[in-house]
PDB file with one MODEL, atoms N, CA, C and O in Angstrom:
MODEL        1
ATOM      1  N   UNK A   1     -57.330  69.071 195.645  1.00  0.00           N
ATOM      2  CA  UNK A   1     -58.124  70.273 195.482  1.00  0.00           C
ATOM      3  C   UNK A   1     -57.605  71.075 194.298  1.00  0.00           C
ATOM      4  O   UNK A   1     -56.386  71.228 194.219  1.00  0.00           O
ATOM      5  N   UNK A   2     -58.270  71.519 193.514  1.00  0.00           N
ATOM      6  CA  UNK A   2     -58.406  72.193 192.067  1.00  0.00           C
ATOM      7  C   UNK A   2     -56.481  71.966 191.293  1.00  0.00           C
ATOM      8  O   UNK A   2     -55.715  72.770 190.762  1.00  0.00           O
ATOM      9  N   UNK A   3     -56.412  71.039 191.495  1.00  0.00           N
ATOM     10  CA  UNK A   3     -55.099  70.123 191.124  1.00  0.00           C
ATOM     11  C   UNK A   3     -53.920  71.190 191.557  1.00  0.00           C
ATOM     12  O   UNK A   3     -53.020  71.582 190.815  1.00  0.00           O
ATOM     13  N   UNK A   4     -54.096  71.503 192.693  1.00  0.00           N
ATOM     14  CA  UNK A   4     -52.790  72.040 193.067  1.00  0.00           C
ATOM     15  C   UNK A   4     -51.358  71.421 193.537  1.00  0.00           C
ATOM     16  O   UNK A   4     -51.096  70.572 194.389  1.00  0.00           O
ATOM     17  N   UNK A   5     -50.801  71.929 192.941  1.00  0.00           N
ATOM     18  CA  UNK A   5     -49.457  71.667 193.057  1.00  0.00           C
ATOM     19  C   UNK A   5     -48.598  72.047 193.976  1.00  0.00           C
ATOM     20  O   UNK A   5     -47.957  73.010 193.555  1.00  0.00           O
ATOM     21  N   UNK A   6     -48.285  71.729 195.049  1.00  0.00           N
ATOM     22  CA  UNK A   6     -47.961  71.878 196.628  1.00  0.00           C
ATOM     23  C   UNK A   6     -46.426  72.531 197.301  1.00  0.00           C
ATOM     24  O   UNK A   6     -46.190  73.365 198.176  1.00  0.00           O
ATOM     25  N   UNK A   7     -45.366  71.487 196.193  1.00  0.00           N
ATOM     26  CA  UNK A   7     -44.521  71.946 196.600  1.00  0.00           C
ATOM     27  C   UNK A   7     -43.422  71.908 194.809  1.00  0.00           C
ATOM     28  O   UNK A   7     -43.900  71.231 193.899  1.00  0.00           O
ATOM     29  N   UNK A   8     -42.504  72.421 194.639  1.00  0.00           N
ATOM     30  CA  UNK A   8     -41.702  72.812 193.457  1.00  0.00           C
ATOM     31  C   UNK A   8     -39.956  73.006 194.019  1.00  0.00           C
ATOM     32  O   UNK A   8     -39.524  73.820 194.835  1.00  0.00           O
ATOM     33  N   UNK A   9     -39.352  72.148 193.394  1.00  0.00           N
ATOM     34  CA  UNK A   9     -38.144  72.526 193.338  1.00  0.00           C
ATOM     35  C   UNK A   9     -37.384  72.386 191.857  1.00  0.00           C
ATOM     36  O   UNK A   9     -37.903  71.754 190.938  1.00  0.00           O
ATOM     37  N   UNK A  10     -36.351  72.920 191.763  1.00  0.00           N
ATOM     38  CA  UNK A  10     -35.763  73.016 190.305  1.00  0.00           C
ATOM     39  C   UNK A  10     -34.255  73.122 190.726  1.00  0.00           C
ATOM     40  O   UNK A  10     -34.063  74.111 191.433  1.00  0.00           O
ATOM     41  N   UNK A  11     -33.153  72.384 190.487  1.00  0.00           N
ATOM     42  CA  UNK A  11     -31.645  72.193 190.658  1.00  0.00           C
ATOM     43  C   UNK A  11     -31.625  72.749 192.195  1.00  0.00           C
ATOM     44  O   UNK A  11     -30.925  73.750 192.345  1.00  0.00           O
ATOM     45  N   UNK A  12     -32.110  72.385 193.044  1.00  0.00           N
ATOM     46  CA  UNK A  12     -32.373  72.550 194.603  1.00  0.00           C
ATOM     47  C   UNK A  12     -32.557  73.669 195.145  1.00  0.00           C
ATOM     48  O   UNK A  12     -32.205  74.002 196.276  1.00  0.00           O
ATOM     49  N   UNK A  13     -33.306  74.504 194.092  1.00  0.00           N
ATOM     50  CA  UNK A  13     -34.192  75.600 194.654  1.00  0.00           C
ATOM     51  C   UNK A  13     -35.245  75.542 194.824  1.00  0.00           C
ATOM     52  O   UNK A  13     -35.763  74.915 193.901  1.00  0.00           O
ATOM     53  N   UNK A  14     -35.944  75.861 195.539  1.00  0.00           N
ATOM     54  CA  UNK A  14     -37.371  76.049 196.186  1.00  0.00           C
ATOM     55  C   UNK A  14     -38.034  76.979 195.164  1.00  0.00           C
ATOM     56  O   UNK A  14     -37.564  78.115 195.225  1.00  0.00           O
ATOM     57  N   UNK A  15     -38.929  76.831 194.303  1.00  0.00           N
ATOM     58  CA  UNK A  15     -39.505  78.240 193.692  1.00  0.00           C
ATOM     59  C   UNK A  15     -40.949  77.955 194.426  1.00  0.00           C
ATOM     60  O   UNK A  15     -41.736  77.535 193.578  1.00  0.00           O
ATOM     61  N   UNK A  16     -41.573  78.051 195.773  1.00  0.00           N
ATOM     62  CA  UNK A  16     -42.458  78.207 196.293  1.00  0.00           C
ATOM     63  C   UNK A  16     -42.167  79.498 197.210  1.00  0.00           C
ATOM     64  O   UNK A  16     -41.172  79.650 197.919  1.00  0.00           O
ATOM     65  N   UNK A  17     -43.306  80.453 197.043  1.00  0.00           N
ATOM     66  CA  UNK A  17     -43.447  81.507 198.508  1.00  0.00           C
ATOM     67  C   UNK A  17     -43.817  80.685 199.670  1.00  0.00           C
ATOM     68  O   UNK A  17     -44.532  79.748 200.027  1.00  0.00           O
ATOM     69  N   UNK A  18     -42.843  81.638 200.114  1.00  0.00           N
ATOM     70  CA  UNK A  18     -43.197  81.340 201.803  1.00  0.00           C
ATOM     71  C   UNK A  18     -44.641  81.210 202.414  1.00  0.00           C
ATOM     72  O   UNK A  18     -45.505  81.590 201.623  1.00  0.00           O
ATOM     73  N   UNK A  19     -45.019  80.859 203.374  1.00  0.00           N
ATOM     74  CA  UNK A  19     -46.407  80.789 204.290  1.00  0.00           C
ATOM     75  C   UNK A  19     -46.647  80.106 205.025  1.00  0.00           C
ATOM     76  O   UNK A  19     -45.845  79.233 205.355  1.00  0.00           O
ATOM     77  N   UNK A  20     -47.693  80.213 205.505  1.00  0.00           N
ATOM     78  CA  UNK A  20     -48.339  80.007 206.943  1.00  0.00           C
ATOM     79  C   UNK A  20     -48.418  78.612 206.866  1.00  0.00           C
ATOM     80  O   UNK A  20     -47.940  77.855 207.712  1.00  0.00           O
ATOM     81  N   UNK A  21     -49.079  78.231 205.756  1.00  0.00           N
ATOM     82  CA  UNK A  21     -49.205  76.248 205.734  1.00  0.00           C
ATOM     83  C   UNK A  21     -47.997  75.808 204.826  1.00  0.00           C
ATOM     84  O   UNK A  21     -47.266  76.330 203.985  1.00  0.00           O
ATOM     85  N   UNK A  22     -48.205  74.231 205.597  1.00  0.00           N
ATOM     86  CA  UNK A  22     -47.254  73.328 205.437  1.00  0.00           C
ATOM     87  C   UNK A  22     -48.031  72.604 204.506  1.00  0.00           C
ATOM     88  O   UNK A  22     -47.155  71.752 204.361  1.00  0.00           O
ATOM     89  N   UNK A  23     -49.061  72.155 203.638  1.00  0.00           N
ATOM     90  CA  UNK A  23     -49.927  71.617 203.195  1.00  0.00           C
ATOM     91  C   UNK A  23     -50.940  72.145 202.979  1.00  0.00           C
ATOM     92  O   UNK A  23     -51.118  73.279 203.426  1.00  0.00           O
ATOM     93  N   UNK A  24     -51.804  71.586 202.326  1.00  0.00           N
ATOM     94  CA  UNK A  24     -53.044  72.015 201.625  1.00  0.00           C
ATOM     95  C   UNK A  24     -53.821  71.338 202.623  1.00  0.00           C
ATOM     96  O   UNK A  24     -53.574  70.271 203.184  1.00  0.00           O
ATOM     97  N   UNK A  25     -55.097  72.356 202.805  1.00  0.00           N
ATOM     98  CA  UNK A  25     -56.041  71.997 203.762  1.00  0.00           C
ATOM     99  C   UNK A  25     -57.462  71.981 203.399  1.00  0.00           C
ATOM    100  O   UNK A  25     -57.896  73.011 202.883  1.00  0.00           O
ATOM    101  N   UNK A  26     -58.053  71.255 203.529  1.00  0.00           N
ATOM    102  CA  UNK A  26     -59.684  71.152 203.042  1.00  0.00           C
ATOM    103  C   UNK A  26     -60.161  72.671 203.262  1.00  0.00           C
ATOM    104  O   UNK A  26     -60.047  73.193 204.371  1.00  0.00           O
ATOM    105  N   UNK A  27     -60.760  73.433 202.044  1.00  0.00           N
ATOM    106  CA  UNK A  27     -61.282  74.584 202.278  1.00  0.00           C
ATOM    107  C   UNK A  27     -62.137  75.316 201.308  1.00  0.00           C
ATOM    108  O   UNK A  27     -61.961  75.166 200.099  1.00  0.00           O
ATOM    109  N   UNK A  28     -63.313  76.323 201.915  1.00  0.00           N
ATOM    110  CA  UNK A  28     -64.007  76.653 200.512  1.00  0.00           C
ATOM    111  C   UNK A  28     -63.708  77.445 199.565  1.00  0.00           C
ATOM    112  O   UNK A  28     -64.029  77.232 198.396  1.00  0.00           O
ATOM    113  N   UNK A  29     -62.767  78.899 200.137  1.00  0.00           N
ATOM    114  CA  UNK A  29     -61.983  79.815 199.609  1.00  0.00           C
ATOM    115  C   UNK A  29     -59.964  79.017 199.505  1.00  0.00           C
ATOM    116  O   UNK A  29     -59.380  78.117 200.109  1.00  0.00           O
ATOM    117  N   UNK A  30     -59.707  79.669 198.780  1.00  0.00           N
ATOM    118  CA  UNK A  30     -58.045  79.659 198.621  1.00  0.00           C
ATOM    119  C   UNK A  30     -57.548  80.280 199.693  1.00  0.00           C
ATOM    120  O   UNK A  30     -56.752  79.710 200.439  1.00  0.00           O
ATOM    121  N   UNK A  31     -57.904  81.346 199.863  1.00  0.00           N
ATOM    122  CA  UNK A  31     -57.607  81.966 201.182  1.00  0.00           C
ATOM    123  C   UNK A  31     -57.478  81.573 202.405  1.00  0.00           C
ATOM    124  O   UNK A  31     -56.826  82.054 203.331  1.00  0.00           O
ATOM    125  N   UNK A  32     -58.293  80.463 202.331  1.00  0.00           N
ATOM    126  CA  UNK A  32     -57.929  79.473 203.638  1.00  0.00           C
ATOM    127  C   UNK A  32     -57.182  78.713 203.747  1.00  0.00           C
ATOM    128  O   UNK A  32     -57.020  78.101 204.803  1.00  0.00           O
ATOM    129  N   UNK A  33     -56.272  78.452 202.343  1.00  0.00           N
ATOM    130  CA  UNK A  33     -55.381  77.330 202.371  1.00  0.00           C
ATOM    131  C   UNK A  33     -54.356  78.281 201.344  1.00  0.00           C
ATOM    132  O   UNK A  33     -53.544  77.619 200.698  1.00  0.00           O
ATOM    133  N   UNK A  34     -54.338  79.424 201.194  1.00  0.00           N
ATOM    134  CA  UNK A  34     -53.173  79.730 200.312  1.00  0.00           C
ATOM    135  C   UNK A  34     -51.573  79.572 200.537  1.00  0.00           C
ATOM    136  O   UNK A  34     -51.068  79.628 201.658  1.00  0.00           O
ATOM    137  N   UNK A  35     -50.818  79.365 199.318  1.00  0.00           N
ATOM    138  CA  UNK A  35     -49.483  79.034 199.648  1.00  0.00           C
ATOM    139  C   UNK A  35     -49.136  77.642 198.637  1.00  0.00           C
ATOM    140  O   UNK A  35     -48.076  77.032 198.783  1.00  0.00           O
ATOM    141  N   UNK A  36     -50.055  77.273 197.712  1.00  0.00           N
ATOM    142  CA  UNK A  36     -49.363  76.345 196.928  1.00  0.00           C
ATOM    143  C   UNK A  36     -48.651  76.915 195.948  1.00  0.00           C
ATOM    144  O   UNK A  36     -48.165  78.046 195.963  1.00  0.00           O
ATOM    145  N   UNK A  37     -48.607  76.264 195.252  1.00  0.00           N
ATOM    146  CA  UNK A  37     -46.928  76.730 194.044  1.00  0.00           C
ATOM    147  C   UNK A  37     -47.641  77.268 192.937  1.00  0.00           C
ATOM    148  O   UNK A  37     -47.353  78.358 192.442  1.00  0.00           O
ATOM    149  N   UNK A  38     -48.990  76.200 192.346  1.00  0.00           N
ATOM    150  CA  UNK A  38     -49.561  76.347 191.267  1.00  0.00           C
ATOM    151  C   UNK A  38     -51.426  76.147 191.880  1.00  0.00           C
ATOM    152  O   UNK A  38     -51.736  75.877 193.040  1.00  0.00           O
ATOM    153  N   UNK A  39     -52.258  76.341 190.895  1.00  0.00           N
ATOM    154  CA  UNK A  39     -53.426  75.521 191.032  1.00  0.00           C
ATOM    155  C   UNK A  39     -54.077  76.502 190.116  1.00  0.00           C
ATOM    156  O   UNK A  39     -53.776  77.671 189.878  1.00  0.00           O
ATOM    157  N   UNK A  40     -55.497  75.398 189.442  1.00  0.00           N
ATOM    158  CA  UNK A  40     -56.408  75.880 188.596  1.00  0.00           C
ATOM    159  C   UNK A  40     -57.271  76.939 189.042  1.00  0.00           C
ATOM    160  O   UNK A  40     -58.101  76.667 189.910  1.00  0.00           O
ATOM    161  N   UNK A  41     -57.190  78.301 188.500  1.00  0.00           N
ATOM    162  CA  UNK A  41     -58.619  79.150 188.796  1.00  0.00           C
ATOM    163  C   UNK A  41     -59.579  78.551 188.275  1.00  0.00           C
ATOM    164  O   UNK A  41     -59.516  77.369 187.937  1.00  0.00           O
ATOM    165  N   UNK A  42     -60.789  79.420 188.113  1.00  0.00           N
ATOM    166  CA  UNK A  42     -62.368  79.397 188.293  1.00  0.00           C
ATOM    167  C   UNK A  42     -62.555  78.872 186.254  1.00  0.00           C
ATOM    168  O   UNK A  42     -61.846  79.277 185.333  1.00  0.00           O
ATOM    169  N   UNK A  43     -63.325  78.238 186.204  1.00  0.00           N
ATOM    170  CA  UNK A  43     -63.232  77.777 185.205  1.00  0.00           C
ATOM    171  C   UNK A  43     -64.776  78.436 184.444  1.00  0.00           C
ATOM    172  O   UNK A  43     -65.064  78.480 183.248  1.00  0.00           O
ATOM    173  N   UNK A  44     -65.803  79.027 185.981  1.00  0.00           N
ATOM    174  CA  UNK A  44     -67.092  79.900 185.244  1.00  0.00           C
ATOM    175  C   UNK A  44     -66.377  81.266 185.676  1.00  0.00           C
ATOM    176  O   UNK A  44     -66.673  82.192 184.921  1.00  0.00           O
ATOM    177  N   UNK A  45     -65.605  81.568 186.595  1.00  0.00           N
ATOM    178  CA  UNK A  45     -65.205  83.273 186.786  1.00  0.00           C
ATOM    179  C   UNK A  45     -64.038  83.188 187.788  1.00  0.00           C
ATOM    180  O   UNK A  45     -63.637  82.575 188.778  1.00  0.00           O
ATOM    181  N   UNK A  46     -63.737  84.192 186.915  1.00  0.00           N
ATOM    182  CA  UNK A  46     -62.061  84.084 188.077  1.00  0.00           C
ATOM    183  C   UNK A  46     -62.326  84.912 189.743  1.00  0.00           C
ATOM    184  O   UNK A  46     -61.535  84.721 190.667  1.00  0.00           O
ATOM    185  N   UNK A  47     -63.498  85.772 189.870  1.00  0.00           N
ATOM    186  CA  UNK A  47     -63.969  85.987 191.532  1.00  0.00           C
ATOM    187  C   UNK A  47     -63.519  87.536 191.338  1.00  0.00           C
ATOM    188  O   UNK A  47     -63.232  88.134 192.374  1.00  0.00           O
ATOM    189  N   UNK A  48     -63.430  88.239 190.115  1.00  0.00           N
ATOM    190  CA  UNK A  48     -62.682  89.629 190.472  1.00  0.00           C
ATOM    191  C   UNK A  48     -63.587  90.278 190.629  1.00  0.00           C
ATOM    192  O   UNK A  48     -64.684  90.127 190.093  1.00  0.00           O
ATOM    193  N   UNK A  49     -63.096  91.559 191.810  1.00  0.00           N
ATOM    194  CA  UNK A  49     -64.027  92.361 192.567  1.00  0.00           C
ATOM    195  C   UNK A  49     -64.835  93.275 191.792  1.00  0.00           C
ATOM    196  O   UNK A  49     -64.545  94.451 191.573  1.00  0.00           O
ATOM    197  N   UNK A  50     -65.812  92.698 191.410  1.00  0.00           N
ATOM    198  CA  UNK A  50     -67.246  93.441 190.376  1.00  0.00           C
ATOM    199  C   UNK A  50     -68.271  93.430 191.311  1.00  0.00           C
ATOM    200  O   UNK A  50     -68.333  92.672 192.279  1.00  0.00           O
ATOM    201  N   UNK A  51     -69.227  94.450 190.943  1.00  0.00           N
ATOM    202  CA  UNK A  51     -71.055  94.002 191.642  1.00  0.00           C
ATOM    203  C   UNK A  51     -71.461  92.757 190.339  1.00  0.00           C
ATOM    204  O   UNK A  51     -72.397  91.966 190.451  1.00  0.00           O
ATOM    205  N   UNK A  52     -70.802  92.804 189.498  1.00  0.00           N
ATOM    206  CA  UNK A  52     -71.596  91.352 188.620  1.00  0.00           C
ATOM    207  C   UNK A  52     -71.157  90.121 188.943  1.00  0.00           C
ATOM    208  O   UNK A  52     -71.676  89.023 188.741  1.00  0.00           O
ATOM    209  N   UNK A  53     -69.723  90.543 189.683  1.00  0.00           N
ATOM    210  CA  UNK A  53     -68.843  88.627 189.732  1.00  0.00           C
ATOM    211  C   UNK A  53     -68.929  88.485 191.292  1.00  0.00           C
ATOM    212  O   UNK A  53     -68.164  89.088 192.045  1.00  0.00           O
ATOM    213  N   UNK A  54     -70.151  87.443 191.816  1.00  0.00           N
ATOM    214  CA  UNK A  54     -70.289  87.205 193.081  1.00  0.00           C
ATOM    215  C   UNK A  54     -69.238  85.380 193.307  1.00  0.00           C
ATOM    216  O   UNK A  54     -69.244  84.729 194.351  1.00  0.00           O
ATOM    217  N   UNK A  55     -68.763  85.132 192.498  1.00  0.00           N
ATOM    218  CA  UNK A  55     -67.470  83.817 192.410  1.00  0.00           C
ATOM    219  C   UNK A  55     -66.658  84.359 193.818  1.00  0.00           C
ATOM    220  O   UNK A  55     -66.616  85.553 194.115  1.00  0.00           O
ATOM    221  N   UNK A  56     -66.166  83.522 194.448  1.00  0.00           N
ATOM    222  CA  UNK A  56     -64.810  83.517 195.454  1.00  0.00           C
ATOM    223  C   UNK A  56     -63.743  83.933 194.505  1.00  0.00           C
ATOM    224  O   UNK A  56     -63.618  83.586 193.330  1.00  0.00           O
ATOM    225  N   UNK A  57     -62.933  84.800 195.262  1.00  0.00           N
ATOM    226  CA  UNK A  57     -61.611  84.790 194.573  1.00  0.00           C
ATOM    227  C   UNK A  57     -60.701  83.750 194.293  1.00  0.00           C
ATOM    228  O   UNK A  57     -60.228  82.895 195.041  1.00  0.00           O
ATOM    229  N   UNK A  58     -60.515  83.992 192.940  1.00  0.00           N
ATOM    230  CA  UNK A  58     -60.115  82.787 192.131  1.00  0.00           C
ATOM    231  C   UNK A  58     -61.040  81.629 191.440  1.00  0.00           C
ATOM    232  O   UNK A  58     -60.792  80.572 190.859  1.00  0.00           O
ATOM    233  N   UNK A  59     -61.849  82.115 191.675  1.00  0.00           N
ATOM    234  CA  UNK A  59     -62.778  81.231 191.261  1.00  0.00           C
ATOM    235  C   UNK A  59     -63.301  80.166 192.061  1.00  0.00           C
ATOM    236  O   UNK A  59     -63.002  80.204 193.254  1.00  0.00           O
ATOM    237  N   UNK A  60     -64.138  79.068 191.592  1.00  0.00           N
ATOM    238  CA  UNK A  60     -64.230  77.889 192.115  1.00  0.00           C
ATOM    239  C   UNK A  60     -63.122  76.617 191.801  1.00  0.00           C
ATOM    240  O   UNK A  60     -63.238  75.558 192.418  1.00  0.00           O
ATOM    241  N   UNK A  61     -62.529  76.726 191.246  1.00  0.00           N
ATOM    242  CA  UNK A  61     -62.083  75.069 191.032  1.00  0.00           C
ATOM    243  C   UNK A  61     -60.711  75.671 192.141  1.00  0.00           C
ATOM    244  O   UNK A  61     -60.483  74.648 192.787  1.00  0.00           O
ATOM    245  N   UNK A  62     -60.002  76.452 192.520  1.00  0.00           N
ATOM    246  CA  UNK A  62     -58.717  75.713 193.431  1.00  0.00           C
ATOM    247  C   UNK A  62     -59.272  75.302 194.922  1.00  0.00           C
ATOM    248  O   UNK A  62     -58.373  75.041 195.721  1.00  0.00           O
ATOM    249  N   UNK A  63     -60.703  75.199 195.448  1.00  0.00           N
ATOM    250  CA  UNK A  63     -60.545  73.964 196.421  1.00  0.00           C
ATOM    251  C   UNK A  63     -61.726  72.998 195.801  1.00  0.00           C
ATOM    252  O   UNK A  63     -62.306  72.212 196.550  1.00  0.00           O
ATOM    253  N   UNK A  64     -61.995  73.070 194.676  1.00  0.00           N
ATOM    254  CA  UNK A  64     -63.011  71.652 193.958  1.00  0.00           C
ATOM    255  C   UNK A  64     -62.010  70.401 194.532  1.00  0.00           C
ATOM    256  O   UNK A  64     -60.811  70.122 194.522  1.00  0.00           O
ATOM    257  N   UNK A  65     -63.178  69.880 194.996  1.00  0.00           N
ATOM    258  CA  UNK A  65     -61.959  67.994 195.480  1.00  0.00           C
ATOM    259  C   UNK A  65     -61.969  67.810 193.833  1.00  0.00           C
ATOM    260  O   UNK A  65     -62.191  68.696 193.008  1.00  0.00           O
ATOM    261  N   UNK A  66     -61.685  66.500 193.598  1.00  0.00           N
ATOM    262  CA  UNK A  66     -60.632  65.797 192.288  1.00  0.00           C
ATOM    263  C   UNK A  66     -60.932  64.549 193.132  1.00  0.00           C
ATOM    264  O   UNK A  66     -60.552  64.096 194.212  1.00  0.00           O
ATOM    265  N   UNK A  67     -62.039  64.088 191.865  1.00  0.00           N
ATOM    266  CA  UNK A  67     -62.372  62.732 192.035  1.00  0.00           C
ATOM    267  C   UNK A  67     -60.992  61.579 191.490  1.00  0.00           C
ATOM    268  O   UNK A  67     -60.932  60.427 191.921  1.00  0.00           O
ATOM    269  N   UNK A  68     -60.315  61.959 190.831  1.00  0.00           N
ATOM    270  CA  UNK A  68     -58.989  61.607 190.305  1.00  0.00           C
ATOM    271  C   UNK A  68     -58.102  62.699 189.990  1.00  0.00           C
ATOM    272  O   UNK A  68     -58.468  63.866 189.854  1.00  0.00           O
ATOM    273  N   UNK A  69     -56.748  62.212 189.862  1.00  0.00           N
ATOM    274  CA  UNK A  69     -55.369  62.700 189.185  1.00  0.00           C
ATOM    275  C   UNK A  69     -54.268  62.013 189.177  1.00  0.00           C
ATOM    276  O   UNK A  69     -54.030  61.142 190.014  1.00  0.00           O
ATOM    277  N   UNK A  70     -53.364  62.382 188.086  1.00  0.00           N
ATOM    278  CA  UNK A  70     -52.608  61.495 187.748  1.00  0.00           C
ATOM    279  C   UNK A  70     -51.705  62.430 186.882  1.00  0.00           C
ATOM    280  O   UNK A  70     -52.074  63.538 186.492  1.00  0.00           O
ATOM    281  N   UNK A  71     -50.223  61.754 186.561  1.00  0.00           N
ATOM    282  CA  UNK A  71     -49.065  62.647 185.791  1.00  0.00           C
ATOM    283  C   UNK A  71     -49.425  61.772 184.567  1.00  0.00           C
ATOM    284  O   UNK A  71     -49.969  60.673 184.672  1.00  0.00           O
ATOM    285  N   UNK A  72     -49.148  62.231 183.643  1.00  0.00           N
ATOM    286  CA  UNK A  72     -48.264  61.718 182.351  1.00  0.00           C
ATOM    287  C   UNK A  72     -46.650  62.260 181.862  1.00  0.00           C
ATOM    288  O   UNK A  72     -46.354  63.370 181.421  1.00  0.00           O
ATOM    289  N   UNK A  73     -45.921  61.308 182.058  1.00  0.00           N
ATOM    290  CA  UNK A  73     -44.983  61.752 181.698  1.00  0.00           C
ATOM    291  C   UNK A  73     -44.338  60.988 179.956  1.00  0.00           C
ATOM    292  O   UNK A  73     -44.249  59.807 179.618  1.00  0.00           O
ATOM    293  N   UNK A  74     -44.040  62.107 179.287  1.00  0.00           N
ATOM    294  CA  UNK A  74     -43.323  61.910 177.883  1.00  0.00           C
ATOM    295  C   UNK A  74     -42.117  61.985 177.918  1.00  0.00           C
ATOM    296  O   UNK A  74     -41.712  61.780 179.062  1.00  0.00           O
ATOM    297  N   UNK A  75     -41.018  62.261 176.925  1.00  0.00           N
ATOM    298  CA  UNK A  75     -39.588  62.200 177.158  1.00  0.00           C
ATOM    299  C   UNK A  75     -39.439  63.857 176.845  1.00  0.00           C
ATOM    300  O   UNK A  75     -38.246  64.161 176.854  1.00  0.00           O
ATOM    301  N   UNK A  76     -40.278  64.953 176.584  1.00  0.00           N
ATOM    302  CA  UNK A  76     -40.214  66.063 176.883  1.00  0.00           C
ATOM    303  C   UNK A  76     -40.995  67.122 177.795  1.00  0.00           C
ATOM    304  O   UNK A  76     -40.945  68.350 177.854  1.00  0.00           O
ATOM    305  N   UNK A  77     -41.741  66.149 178.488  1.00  0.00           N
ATOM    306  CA  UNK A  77     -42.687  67.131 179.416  1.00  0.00           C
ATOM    307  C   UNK A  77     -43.665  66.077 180.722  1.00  0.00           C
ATOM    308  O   UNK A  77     -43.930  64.877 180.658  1.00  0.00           O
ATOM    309  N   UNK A  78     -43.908  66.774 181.484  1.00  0.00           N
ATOM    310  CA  UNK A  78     -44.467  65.917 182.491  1.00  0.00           C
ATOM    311  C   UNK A  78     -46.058  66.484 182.426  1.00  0.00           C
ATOM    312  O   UNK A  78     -45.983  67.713 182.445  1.00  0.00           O
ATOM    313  N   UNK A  79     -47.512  66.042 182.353  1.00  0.00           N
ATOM    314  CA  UNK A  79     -48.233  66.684 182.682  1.00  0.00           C
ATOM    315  C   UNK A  79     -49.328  66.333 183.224  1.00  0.00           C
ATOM    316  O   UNK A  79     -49.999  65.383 182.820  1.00  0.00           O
ATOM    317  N   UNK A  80     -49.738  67.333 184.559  1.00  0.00           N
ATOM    318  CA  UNK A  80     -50.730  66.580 185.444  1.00  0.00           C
ATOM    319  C   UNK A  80     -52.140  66.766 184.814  1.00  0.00           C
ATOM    320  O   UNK A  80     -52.238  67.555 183.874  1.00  0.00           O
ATOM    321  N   UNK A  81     -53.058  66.211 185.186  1.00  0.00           N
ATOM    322  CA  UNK A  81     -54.301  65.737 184.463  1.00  0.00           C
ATOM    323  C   UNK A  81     -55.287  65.400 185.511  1.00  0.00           C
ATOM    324  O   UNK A  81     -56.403  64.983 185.199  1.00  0.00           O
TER     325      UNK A  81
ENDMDL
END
């Protein structure tokens, strides 16, 4: 879902907030599944509270399924796709 990135550690720290889920859960808002580390906002509107922007907060793409994904990794950077 909108290529989120679930869990993060760095020299055996956790840089994830705390929450309610253990995983990402099929959902139409973020709000129903919030608590990943990273993930893509809205790619037509980010959902901010206007009478013009009727978008979910955050947009649409962090629960768009992902017909694919995949890393690339180089010898200076890792990046998901």
């Amino acid at each position: 879902m909108g290529q989120m990135i679930w869990d993060a550690e760095f020299l055996n720290i956790d840089l994830c907030m705390k929450n309610m889920f253990r995983e990402p859960k099929p959902a139409k808002t973020i709000i129903e599944t919030y608590g990943c580390f990273a993930f893509h906002a809205g790619m037509i509107s980010m959902g901010c509270p206007t009478p013009l922007d009727t978008h979910p907060l955050h947009g649409e793409m962090p629960c768009a399924s992902m017909d694919q994904a995949w890393l690339e990794i180089d010898s200076d950077r890792i990046t998901l796709k």
